[in-house]
C-alpha positions in Angstrom: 187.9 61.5 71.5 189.2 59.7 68.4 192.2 60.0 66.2 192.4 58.6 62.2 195.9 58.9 60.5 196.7 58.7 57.2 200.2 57.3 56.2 202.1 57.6 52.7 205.5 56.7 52.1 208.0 54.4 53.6 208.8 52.2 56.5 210.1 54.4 58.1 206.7 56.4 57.8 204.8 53.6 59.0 207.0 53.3 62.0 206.5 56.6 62.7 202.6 56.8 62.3 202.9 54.6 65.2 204.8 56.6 67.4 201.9 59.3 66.2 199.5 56.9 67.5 201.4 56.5 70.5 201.1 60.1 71.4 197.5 60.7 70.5 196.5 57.3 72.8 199.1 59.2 75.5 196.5 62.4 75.0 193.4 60.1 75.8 192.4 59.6 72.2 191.2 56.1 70.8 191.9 55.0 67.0 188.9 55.1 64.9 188.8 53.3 61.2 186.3 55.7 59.9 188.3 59.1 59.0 184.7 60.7 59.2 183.8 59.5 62.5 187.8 61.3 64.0 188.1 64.3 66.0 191.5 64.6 65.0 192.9 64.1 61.6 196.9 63.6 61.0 198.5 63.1 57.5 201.9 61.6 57.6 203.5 62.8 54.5 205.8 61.7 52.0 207.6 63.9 49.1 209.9 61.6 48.1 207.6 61.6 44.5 205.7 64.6 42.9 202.7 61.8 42.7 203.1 61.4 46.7 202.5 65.2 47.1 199.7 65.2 44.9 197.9 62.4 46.5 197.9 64.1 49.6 197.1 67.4 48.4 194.1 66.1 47.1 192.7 64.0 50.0 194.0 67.0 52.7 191.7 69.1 50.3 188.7 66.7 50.2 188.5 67.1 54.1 186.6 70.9 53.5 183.7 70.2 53.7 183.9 68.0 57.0 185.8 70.4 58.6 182.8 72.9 58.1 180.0 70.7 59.3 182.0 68.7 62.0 182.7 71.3 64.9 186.3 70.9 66.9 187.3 68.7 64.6 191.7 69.0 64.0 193.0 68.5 60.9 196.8 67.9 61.2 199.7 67.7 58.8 203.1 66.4 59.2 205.9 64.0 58.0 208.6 65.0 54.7 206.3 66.6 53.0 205.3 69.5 55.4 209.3 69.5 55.9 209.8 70.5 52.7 211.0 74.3 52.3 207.6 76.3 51.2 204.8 73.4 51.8 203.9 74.8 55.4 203.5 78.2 53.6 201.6 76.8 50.5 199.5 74.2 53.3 198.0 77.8 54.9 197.4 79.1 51.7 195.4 76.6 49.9 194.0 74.7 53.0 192.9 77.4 55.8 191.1 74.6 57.4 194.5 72.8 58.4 194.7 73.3 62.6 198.6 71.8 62.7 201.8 71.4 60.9 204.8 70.0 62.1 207.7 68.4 60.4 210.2 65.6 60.6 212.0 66.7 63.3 209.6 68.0 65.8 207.3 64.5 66.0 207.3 64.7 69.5 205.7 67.7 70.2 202.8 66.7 68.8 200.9 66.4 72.0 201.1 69.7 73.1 200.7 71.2 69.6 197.2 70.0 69.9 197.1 71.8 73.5 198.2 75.0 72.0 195.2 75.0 69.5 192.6 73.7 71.6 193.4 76.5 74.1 192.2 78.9 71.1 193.2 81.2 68.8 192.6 81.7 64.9 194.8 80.4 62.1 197.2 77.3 62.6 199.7 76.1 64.5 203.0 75.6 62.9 206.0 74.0 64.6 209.0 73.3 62.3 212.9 72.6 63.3 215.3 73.2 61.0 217.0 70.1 62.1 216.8 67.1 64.2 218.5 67.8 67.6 218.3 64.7 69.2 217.5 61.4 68.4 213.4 60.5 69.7 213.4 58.3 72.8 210.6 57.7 75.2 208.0 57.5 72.6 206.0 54.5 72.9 204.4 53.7 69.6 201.0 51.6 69.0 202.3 49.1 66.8 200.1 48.0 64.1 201.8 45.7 62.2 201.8 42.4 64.5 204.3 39.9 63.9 206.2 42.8 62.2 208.0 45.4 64.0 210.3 48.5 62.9 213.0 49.9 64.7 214.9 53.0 64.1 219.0 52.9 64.3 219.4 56.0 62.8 217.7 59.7 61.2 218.2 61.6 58.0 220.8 61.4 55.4 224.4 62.5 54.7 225.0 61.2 50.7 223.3 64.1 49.0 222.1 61.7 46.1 220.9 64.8 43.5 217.5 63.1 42.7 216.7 63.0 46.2 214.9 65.3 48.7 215.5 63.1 51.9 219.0 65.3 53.2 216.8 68.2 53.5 213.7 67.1 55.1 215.1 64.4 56.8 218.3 66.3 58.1 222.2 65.0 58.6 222.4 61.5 60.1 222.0 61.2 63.7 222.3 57.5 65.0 220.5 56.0 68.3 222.5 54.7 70.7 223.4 51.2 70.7 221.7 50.4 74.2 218.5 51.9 73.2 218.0 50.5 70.2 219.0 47.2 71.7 216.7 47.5 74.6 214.3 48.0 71.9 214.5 44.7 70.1 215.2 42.9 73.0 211.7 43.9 74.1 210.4 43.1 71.1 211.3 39.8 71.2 210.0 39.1 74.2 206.7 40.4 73.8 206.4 38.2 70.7 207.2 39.8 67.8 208.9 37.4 64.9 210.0 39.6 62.9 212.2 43.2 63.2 213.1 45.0 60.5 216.1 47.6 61.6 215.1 51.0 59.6 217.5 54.0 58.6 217.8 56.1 55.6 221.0 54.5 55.1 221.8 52.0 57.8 225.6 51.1 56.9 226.3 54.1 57.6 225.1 53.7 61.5 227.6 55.0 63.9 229.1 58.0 61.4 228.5 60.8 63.8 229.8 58.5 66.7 226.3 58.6 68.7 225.5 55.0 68.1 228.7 53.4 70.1 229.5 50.9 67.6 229.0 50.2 63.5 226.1 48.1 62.2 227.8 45.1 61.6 228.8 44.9 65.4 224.6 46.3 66.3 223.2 43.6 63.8 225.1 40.9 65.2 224.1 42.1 68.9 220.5 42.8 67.7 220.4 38.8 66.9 221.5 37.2 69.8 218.3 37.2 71.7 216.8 33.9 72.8 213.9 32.5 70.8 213.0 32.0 67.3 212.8 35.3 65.2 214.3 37.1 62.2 216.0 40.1 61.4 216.2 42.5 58.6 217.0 45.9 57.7 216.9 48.5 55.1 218.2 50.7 53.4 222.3 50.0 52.7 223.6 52.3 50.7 226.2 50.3 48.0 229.2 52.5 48.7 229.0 51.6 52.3 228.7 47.8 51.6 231.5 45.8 53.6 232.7 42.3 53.9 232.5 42.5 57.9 228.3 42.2 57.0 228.6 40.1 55.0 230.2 37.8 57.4 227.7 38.6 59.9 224.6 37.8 57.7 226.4 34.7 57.1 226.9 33.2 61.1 223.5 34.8 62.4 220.8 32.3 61.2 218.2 35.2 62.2 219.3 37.6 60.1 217.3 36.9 56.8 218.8 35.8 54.1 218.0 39.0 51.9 219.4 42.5 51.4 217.7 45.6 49.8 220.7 47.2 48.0 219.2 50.1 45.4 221.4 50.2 42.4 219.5 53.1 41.0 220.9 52.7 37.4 223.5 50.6 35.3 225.2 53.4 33.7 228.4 54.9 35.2 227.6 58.0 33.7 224.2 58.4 35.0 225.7 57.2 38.5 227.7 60.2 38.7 225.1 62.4 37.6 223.1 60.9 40.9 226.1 61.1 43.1 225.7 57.7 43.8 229.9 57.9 44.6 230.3 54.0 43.1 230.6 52.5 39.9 228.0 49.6 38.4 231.8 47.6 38.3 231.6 48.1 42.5 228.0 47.0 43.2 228.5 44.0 41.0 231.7 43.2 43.2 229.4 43.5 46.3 227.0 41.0 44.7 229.7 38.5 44.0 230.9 39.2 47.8 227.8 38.3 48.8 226.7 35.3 46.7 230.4 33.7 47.8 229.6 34.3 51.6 225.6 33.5 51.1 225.2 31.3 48.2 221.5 31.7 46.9 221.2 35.2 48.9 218.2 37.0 47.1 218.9 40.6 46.4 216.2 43.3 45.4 217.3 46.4 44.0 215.8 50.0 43.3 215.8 51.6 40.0 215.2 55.2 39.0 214.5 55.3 34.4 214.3 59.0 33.0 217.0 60.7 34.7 218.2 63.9 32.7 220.2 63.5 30.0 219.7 59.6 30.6 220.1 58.2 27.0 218.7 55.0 25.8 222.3 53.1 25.8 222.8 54.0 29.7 219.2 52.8 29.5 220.5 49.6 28.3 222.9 49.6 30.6 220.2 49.7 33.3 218.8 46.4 31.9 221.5 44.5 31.1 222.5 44.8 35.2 219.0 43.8 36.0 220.1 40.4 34.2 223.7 40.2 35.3 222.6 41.0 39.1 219.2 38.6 38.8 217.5 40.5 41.0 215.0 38.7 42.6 212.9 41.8 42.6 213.0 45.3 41.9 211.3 48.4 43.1 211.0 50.5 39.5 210.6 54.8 39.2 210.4 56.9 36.5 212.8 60.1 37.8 210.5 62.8 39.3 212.1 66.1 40.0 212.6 67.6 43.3 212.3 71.2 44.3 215.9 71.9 45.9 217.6 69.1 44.7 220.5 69.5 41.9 219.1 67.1 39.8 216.1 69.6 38.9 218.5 72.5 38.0 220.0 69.7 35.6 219.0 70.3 31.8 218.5 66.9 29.5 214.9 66.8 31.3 213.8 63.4 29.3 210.1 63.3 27.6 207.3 61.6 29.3 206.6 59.4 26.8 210.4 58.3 26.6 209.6 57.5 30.1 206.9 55.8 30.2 208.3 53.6 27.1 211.3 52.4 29.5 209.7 51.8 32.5 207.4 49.7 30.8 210.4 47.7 29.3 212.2 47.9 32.7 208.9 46.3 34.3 208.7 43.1 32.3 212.3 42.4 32.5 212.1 42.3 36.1 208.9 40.5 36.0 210.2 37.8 33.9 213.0 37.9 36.2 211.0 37.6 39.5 209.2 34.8 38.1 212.0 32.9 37.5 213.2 33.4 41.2 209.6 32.3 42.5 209.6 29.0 39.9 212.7 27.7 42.3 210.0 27.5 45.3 207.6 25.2 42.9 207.3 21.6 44.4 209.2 22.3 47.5 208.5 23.6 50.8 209.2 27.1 52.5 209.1 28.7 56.1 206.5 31.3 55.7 205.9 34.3 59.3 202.1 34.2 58.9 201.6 38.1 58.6 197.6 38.4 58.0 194.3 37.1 57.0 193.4 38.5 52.6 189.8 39.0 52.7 189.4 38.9 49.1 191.5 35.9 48.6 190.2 33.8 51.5 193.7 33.0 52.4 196.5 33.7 55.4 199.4 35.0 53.9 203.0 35.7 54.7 206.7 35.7 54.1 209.5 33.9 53.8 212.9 35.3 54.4 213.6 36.0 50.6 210.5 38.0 50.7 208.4 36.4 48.5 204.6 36.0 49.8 203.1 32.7 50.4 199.2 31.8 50.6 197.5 29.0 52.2 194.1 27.8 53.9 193.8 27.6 57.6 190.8 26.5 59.4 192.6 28.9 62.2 194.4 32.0 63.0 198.1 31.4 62.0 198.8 35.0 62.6 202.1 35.3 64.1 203.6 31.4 63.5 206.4 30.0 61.5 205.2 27.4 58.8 206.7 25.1 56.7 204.4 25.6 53.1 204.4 23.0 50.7 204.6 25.3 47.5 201.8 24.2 44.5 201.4 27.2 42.4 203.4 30.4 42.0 201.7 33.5 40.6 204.4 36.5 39.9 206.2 36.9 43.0 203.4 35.2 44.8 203.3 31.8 46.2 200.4 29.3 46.5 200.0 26.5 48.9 199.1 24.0 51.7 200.5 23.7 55.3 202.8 20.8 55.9 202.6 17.9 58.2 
């Protein structure tokens, strides 16, 4: 028996397609590349975008005709998106053909989901929690991302941002315990993986229901004291949660990279309200200065969300003119999509698309030009790269250096998994071109 799972969205949905692997292997399935070729199919969802949805509506549908000629084949849906209040009802209506649904909260129980509808009966079997009661532990995921590795500190989401559908598919914040998620790493390490990335909805905020045993200064400090040579990062900190105590411990733990993911959202204090983001562009600039005095030359990308209702094209400005007072060294760009649910789509001041797409297209090349400029300061020099993978199409191994920024170089052998030192030639975007040095 063979499994095939689809994965949209996040890290944290990557990390968790693995943990779905690691139940389906538990259940005596193998992986298999070809979705056509599976006896089970699972789609871990995302909703965080109305194009997310719609991608997997439509490949969810595709499936039909499969399911009609391939007999005891499973068709399962999960993740945020069958969360969501009225998808499981509107995933029985338009796809009969779907065999499981299960949310965000209920991962585990995959296993014997599939037991319940291979024991029979018509129709499909739908198991959803209203809310996460513990944290997941004894799950051993099939990691697929080799030198990477994610690991979860902590579940759902207590800020309530209005644009944002995580609180209520994700749940209220529920933190690991420090010794498991320790244990975790610690294993990690040892088994070889170079690089961990710590993954929560909002990872300053680790520790706020007092599960965890300590806050995620004192956890990342702890979570890079392991012997041998690997790095650290973590995502996503929320600004208003931003301290000086992480600062300082970014700063003292050569492991920890030398990079921090801190969404801004938007450079308007008006439109910051509007997304409760409860701090003011004034604030995350002073958490950028706090930064660059403790970590000189510490690159810092940034989300940010164009088209919010009522945004108008001076908080628009605004929005730019932080991209070049921040310099960013990247930044992940949205135009505003509106969520069932969320407050934010009760809001009137609904901007038009073409508006939109007119600043989002603006929005892109200033932070192009700006992420150029960041990958020029690599030309000539040399960089430690984590050799991630092989690009078929480019002929080249690839991977990162702690700022993030790719590098590409020949190899007459698999790097896969080593540190290099890459002797930077050419820069392309936020790409960078190379050879190995001596």
């Amino acid at each position: 028996m063979k499994y095939h799972i689809v994965t949209y969205g996040c890290q944290m949905n990557v990390h968790e397609s693995e943990k779905i692997a690691g139940i389906l292997r538990a259940k005596g399935y193998e992986e298999e590349s070809a979705i056509g070729d599976a006896d089970i199919i699972v789609f871990n969802t995302c909703c965080i975008r109305e194009n997310a949805e719609n991608h997997a509506f439509g490949n969810i549908g595709a499936l039909k005709k499969l399911k009609r000629q391939k007999r005891g084949l499973l068709i399962a849906v999960g993740g945020c998106m069958a969360q969501e209040e009225g998808k499981a009802a509107l995933l029985r209506e338009k796809f009969s053909f779907v065999d499981i649904v299960f949310g965000t909260h209920n991962l585990s129980e995959l296993g014997e989901l599939i037991e319940r509808k291979r024991a029979g009966g018509r129709g499909a079997v739908i198991s959803l929690l209203p809310e996460r009661l513990r944290t997941e532990e004894g799950i051993e995921p099939i990691r697929t991302s080799y030198p990477n590795a994610w690991v979860n500190i902590n579940y759902g989401c207590n800020n309530f941002c209005t644009y944002c559908i995580v609180p209520y598919v994700r749940g209220r914040e529920r933190s690991r315990r420090a010794e498991d998620v320790l244990s975790e790493v610690g294993s990690l390490v040892r088994e070889g993986y170079r690089e961990i990335t710590l993954l929560g909805q909002n990872v300053n905020s680790y520790n706020s229901d007092g599960a965890g045993g300590m806050d995620f200064p004192a956890l990342l400090e702890r979570a890079a004291s392991f012997p041998g040579k690997y790095r650290l990062r973590f995502m996503t900190s929320h600004p208003k949660d931003f301290s000086a105590e992480l600062c300082r411990v970014m700063k003292r733990n050569e492991k920890i990279c030398n990079l921090l993911h801190l969404p801004a959202q938007s450079g308007s204090d008006r439109i910051l309200s509007l997304m409760n983001r409860r701090y003011t562009r004034e604030k995350y600039l002073e958490n950028l200065q706090m930064l660059r005095e403790e970590i000189p030359g510490c690159a810092v990308t940034t989300d940010l969300i164009v088209g919010f209702p009522t945004e108008t094209e001076e908080d628009f400005e605004q929005t730019l003119s932080l991209v070049r007072e921040a310099d960013f060294a990247t930044a992940f760009t949205f135009v505003y999509s509106p969520r069932t649910g969320t407050r934010a789509a009760e809001m009137e001041g609904r901007i038009p698309d073409e508006v939109s797409r007119e600043r989002i297209m603006r929005l892109i090349a200033l932070v192009n030009e700006n992420a150029r400029r960041a990958s020029a300061r690599f030309l000539g020099g040399e960089t430690e790269i984590l050799c991630e993978d092989f690009d078929q199409k480019k002929g080249l191994y690839l991977g990162r250096n702690e700022e993030g920024r790719m590098g590409y170089f020949a190899s007459d052998r698999n790097r896969i998994g080593e540190f290099l030192r890459l002797k930077v030639d050419r820069i392309s975007g936020v790409s960078l071109f190379g050879e190995i040095a001596d």
